[in-house]
C-alpha positions in Angstrom: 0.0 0.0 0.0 1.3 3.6 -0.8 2.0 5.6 1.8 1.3 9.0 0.7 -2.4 6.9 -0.5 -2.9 6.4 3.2 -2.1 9.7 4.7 -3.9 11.5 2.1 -7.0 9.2 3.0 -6.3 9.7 6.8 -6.3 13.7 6.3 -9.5 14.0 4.6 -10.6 12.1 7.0 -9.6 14.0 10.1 -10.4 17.4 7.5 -14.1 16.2 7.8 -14.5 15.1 11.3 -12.6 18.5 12.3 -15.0 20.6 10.0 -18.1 18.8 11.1 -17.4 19.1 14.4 -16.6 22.9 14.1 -19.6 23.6 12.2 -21.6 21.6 15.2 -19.8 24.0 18.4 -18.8 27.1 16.6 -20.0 29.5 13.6 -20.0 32.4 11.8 -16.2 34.2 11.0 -14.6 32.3 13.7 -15.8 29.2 11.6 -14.4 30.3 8.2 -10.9 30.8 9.7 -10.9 28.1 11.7 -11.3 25.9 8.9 -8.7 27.7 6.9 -6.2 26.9 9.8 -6.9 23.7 9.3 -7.0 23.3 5.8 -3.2 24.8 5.7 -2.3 22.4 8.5 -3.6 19.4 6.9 -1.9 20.4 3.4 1.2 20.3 5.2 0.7 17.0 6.6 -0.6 15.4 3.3 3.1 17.4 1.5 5.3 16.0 4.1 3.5 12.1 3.4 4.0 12.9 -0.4 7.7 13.8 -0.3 8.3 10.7 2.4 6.4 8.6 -0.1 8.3 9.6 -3.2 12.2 9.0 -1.4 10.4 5.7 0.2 12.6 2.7 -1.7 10.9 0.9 -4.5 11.5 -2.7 -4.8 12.5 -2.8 -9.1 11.2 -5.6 -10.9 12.5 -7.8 -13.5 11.5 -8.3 -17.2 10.9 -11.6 -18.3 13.0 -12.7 -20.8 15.4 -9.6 -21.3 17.4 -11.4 -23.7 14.6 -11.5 -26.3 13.1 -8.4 -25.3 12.5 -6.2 -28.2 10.5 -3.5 -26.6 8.2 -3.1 -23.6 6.2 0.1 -23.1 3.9 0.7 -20.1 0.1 1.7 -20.6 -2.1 3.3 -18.1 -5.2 6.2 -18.8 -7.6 8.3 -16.5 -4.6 9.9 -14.3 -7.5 12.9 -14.2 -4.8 15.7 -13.0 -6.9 19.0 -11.6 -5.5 22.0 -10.6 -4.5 22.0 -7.1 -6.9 24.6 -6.2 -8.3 22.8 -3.2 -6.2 20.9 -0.7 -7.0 16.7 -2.0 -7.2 18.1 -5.8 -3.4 17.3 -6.4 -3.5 13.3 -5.2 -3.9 12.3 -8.5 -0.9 13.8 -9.1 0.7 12.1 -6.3 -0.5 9.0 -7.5 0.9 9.6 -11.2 4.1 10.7 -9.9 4.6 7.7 -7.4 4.4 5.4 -10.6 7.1 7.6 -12.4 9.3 6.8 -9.7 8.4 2.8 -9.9 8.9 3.0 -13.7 12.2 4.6 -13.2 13.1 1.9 -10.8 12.9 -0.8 -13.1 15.5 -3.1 -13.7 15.0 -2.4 -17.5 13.5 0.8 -18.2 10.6 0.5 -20.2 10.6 2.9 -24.0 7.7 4.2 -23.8 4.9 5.4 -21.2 1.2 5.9 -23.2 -1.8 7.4 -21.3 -5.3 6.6 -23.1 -7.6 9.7 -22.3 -8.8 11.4 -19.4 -5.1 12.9 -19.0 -6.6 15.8 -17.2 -10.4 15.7 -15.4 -11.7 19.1 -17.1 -9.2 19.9 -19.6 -8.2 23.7 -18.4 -4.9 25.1 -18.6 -4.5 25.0 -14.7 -4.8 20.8 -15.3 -2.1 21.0 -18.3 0.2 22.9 -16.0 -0.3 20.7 -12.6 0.9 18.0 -15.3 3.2 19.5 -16.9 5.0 20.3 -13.6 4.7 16.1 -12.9 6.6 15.1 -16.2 9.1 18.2 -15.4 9.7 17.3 -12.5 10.0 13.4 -12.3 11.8 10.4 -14.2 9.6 9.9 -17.1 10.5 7.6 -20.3 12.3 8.3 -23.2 8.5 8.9 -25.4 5.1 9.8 -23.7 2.2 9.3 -25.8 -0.2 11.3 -25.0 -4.4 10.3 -26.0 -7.1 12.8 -25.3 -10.0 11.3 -24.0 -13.6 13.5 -23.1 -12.6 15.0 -19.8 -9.3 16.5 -21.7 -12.2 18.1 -23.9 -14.1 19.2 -20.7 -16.5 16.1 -20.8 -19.5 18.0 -22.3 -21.3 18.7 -26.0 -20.8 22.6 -25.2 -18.2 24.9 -25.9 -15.7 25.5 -28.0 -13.7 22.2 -29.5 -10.3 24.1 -30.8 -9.8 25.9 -27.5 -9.7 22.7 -25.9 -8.0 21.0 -29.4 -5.3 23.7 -29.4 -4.2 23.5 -25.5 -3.5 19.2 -26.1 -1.1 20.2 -28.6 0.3 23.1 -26.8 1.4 21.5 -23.9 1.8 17.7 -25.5 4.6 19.9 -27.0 5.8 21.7 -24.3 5.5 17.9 -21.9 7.2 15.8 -24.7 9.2 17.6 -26.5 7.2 16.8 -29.9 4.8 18.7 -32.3 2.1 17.6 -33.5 -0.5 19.5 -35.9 -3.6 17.1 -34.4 -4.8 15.5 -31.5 -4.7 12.5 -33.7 -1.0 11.3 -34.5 1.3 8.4 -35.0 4.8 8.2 -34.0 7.4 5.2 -34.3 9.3 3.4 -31.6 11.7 0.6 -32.4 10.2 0.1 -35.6 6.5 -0.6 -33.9 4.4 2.1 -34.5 2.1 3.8 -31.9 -1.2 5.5 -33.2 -3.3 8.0 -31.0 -7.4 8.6 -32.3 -9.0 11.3 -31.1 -12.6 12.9 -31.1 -12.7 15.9 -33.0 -16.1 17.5 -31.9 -17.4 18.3 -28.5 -19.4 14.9 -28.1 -19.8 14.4 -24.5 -18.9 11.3 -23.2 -19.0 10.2 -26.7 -16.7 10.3 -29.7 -16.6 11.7 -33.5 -14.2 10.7 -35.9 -14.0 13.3 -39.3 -13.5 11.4 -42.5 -10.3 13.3 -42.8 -8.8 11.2 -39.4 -10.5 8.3 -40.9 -8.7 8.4 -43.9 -5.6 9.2 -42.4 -5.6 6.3 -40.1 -5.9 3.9 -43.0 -3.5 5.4 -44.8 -0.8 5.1 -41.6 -2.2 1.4 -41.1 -1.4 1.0 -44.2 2.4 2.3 -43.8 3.1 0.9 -40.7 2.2 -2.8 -42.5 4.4 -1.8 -45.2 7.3 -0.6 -43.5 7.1 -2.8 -40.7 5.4 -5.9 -41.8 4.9 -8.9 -39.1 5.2 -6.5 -36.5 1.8 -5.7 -34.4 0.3 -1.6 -34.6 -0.4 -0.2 -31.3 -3.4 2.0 -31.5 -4.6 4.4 -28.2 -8.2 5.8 -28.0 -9.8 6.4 -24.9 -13.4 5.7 -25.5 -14.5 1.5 -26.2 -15.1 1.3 -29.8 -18.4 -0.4 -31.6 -17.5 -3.8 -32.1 -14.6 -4.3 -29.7 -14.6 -5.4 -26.4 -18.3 -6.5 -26.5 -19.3 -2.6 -26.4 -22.2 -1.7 -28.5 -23.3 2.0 -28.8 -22.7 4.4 -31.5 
């Protein structure tokens, strides 16, 4: 079990017993900065567990079959980073940058690290930053592949798509390095290439693929059986696809 998992659970905890008991024997202004005492407090606590959590030893473990390892690439999604505006918003953080730091102890660094939507719960630029400052900050590997999924395009039909379209490739640039022209993209690792989808509407918890993508993703299926044939194609999308996974909707 995590240690910084546990003390974060222990201080809300003790944050809502606290409050409810303050709001139970005491009231008014006296209440309000009460409760801002102990907000601070508890964030210190809940900083203190995170930084004894991260320099805590992590036990590395082995690959199987290093000798014929061709490539091995790590594959998580929903890390839902927020803002750090309230005092529990940044555990997700913690919890992302706690498995840098087991990645980075592995006895054979894996190439590549690809996270499959939901990067960010509501897809503002106080969320890109809050991540950006986790992939500064800790050992990440050599490529990050990056897949918006609906809460990086604010998880609603409203509003407008290219503000949200144009900050995933802003900061998947300024995180990896990389530039990309869409939020769909393909890039090569080892000779196995690695293809992100992407909606490209404001759909909700749903998806829309243009013809345009849908053409272009033949066309790169096509090239990555040509140029690499035998080899498998990795493809990221957040959202379960008709047809796959015994998922049936639109």
């Amino acid at each position: 079990m995590f240690v910084d998992r546990v003390i974060v659970k222990l201080a809300n905890k003790l944050f809502l017993k606290i409050s409810k008991h303050a709001k139970k024997n005491l009231g008014g202004k006296f209440m309000n900065s009460f409760s801002s005492l102990i907000s601070k407090l508890i964030a210190l606590i809940v900083t203190f567990g995170v930084l004894i959590s991260f320099y805590t030893p992590v036990e590395p473990y082995n690959v199987k079959d290093e000798e014929n390892l061709l490539m091995s690439f790590v594959s998580i999604s929903d890390t839902h980073i927020q803002s750090w505006t309230s005092l529990f918003e940044y555990k997700q953080a913690v919890y992302l940058a706690r498995g840098l730091k087991e990645l980075n102890a592995a006895a054979v660094k894996p190439d590549a690290l690809a996270i499959s939507g939901d990067i960010t719960h509501h897809g503002d630029d106080a969320e890109y930053r809050a991540l950006h400052a986790v992939f500064d900050f800790y050992p990440t590997p050599e490529n990050l592949i990056l897949a918006p999924g609906n809460h990086d395009f604010g998880n609603t039909s409203e509003g407008d798509y290219n503000e949200y379209r144009e900050r995933f490739i802003d900061y998947y640039k300024k995180i990896t390095g990389r530039t990309i022209e869409n939020p769909y993209y393909a890039t090569v690792i080892k000779g196995y290439y690695f293809i992100v989808i992407a909606s490209e509407a404001m759909a909700g918890t749903l998806q829309y693929f243009t013809q345009t993508q849908l053409d272009w993703l033949d066309e790169i299926l096509t090239e990555a059986e040509t140029v690499s044939p035998g080899k498998p194609i990795f493809v990221f999308n957040h959202n379960p696809l008709k047809g796959t996974n015994n998922v049936d909707i639109k």
